[in-house]
C-alpha positions in Angstrom: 15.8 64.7 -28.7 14.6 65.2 -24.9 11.3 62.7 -26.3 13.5 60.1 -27.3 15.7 60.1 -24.2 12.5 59.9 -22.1 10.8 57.2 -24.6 14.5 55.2 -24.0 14.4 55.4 -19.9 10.4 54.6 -19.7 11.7 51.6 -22.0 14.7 50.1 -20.0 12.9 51.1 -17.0 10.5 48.5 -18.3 12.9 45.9 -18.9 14.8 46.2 -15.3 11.2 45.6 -14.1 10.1 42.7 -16.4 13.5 40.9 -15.2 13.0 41.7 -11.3 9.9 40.0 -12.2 11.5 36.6 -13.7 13.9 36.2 -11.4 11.9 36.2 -8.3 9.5 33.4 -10.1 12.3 31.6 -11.0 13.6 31.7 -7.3 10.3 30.2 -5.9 10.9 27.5 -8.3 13.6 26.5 -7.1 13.5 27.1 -3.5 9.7 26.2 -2.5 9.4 22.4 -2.8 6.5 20.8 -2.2 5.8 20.2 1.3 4.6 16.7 2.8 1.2 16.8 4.0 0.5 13.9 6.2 -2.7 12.4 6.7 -3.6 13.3 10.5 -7.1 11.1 10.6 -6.9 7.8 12.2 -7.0 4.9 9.0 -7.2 1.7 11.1 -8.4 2.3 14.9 -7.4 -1.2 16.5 -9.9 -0.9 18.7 -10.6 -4.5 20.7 -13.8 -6.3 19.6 -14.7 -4.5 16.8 -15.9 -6.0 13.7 -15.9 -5.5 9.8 -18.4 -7.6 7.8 -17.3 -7.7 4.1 -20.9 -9.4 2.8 -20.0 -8.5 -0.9 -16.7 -10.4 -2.5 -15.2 -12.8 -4.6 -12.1 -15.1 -5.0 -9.9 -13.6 -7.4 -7.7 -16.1 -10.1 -4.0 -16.6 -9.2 -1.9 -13.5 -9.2 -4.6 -11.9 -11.1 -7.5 -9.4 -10.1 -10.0 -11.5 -12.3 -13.0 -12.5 -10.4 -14.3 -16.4 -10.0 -17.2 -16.4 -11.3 -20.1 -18.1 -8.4 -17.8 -17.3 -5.7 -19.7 -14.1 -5.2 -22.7 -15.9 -4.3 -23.2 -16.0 -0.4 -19.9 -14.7 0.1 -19.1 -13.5 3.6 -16.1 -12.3 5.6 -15.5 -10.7 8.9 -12.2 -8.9 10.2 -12.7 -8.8 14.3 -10.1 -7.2 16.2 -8.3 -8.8 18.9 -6.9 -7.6 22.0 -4.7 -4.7 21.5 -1.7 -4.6 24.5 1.1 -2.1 23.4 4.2 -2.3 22.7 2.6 -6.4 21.5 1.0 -6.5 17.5 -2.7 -6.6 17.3 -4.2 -9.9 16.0 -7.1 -9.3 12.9 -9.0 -12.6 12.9 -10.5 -13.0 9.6 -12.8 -15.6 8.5 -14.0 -16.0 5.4 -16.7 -18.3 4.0 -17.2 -18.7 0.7 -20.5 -21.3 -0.5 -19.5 -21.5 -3.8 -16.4 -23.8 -3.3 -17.8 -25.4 0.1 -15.3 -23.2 1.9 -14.7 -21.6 5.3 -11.0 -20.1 6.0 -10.2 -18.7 9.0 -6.4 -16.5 8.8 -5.2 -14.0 11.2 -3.2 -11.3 10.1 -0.6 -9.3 12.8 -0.5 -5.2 12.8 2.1 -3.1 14.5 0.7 0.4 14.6 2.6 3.5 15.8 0.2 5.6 17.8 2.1 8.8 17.9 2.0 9.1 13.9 -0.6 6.7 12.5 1.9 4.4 10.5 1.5 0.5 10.7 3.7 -2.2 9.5 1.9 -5.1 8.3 3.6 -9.1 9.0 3.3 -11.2 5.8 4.6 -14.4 4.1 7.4 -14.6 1.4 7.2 -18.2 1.0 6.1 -17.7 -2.4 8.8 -15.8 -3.1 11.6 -18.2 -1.7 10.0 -21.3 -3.5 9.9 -20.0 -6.7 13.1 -18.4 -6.7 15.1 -21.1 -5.1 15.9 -18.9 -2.1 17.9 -21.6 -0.1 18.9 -21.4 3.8 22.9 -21.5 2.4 22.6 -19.5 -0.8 23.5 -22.0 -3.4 23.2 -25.1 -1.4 20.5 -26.7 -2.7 21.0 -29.4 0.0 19.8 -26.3 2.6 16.6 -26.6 2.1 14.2 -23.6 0.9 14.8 -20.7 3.5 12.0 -21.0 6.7 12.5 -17.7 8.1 9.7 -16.3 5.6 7.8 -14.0 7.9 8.7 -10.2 7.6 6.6 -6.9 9.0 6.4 -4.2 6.3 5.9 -1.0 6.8 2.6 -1.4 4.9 0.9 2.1 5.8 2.0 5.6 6.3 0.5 8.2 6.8 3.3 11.0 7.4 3.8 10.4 3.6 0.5 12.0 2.8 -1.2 11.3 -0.8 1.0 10.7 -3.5 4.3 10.0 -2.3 5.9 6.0 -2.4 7.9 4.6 0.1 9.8 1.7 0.4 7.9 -0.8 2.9 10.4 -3.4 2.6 13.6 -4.1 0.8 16.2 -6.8 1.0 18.6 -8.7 -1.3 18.7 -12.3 -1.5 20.3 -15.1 -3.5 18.1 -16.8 -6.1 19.1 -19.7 -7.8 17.2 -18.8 -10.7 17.9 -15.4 -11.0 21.6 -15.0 -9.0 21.9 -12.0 -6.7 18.4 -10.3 -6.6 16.7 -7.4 -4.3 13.2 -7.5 -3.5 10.8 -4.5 -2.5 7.8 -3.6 -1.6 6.4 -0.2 -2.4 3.7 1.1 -0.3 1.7 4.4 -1.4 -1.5 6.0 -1.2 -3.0 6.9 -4.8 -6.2 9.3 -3.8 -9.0 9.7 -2.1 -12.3 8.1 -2.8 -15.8 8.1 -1.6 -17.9 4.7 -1.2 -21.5 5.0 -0.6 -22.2 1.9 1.8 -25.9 1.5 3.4 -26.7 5.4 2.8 -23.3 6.5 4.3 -20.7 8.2 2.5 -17.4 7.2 3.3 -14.4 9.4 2.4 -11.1 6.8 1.7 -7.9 6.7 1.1 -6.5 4.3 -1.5 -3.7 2.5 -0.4 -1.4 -0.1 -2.8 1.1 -2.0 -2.2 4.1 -3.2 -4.8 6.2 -5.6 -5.3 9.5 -5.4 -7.5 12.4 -7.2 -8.3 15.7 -6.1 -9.3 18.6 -8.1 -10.6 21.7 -7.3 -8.7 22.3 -3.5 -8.4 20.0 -2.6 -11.2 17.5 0.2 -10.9 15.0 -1.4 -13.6 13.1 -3.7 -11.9 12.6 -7.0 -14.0 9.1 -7.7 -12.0 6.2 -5.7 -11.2 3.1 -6.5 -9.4 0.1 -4.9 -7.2 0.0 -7.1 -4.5 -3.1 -5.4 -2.7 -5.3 -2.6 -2.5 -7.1 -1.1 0.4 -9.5 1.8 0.8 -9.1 3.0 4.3 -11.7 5.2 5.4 -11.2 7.2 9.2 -12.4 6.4 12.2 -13.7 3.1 10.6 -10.7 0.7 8.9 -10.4 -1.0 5.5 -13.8 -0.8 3.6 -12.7 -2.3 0.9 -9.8 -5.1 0.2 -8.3 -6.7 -2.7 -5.5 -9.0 -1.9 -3.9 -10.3 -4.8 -2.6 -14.6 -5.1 0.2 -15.4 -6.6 0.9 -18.9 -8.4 -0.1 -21.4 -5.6 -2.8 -19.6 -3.6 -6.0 -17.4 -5.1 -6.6 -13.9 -3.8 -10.2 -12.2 -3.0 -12.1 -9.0 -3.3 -14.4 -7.6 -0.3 -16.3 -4.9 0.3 -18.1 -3.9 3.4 -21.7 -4.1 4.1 -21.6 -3.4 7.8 -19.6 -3.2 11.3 -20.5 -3.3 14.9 -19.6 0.5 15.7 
């Protein structure tokens, strides 16, 4: 009898213990969440004369990621930084020349860049967007004329988000008179890390992508998605390789670098 007793204690004594156990894994479950880990290395130092030459690249087809073929031939584009005054954006001249098609187009692109956390906001044209969704100045007055004011920064990088976490780099609703009462966004996030080998260097990146969606009144499903570019930002150094994606009325283009002056 005294056997069994003790058999029956070593037993429930084993229980007690096997369910102190579960519950303290099911507390750190619930009360550990994953913690941000932002990306402390400098992705795009806006530093005043330097210069990225992207000697390998192609134009890409209209809102697709499909290469032209012979536009790769002699290809050639540079990304020199301009002067860089705080609080003012930084100017990226790019010029790119492309043989193939006879050629030679010279943008410039605008960069706000927060110096304290390493985030940047990035200014870009929604024309597209207005024109084919009959975004008008007076929403439904057709007489209004397309809306101008189609320049808009968006918070295209950011590193306190770490790897692997989206964030909204710009949202707004708008009147289409296609569609009726629409928001548009643009999802920024960085995917993983990568390694390019360029001239015998190893260069550890972070892939970057941006989104764009489109959601029909207050709907959460959005009823258009889209990778409007991809960048591989590498410390120290910038954007070693580029894919800006076109849409309907203007071709995109691939780079990759083959050199810089630093």
């Amino acid at each position: 009898m005294k056997q069994t007793n003790l058999i029956n204690l070593i037993f429930f004594s084993f229980i007690l213990l096997l369910m102190s156990f579960m519950f303290v894994d099911c507390k750190d479950e619930t009360t550990s969440p994953e913690e941000i880990q932002p990306i402390l290395d400098d992705l795009f130092p806006l530093v005043s004369g330097r210069v990225i030459t992207y000697g390998e690249g192609t134009l890409l087809l209209n809102d697709t990621q499909t290469p032209i073929a012979g536009t790769e031939i002699g290809f050639k584009s540079t990304w020199e930084v301009g002067l860089n005054v705080p609080p003012n954006p930084v100017i990226i001249y790019d010029t790119t020349n492309i043989p193939a098609v006879g050629l030679t187009v010279p943008r410039e692109f605008y960069i706000k860049k927060d110096t304290s956390t390493g985030n940047f906001d990035f200014l870009t044209n929604l024309g597209f967007l207005f024109r084919s969704q009959k975004i008008y100045n007076t929403p439904g007055d057709s007489t209004s004329g397309i809306e101008g004011d189609s320049l808009v920064w968006i918070g295209l990088s950011k590193s306190t988000m770490g790897v692997g976490r989206e964030w909204i780099a710009y949202t707004k609703n708008y009147t289409s008179a296609t569609l009726g009462p629409i928001r548009f966004e643009i999802i920024g996030k960085f995917e993983t890390k990568e390694t390019f080998t360029i001239a015998g260097t190893n260069y550890e990146t972070y892939k970057l992508t941006a989104t764009r969606k489109i959601y029909l009144g207050s709907s959460t499903t959005a009823i258009s998605i889209g990778t409007t570019a991809i960048l591989w930002l590498a410390p120290n150094v910038g954007p070693v390789k580029i894919i800006l994606i076109g849409d309907a009325e203007n071709h995109g283009k691939s780079q990759t670098m083959t050199s810089k002056n630093f």
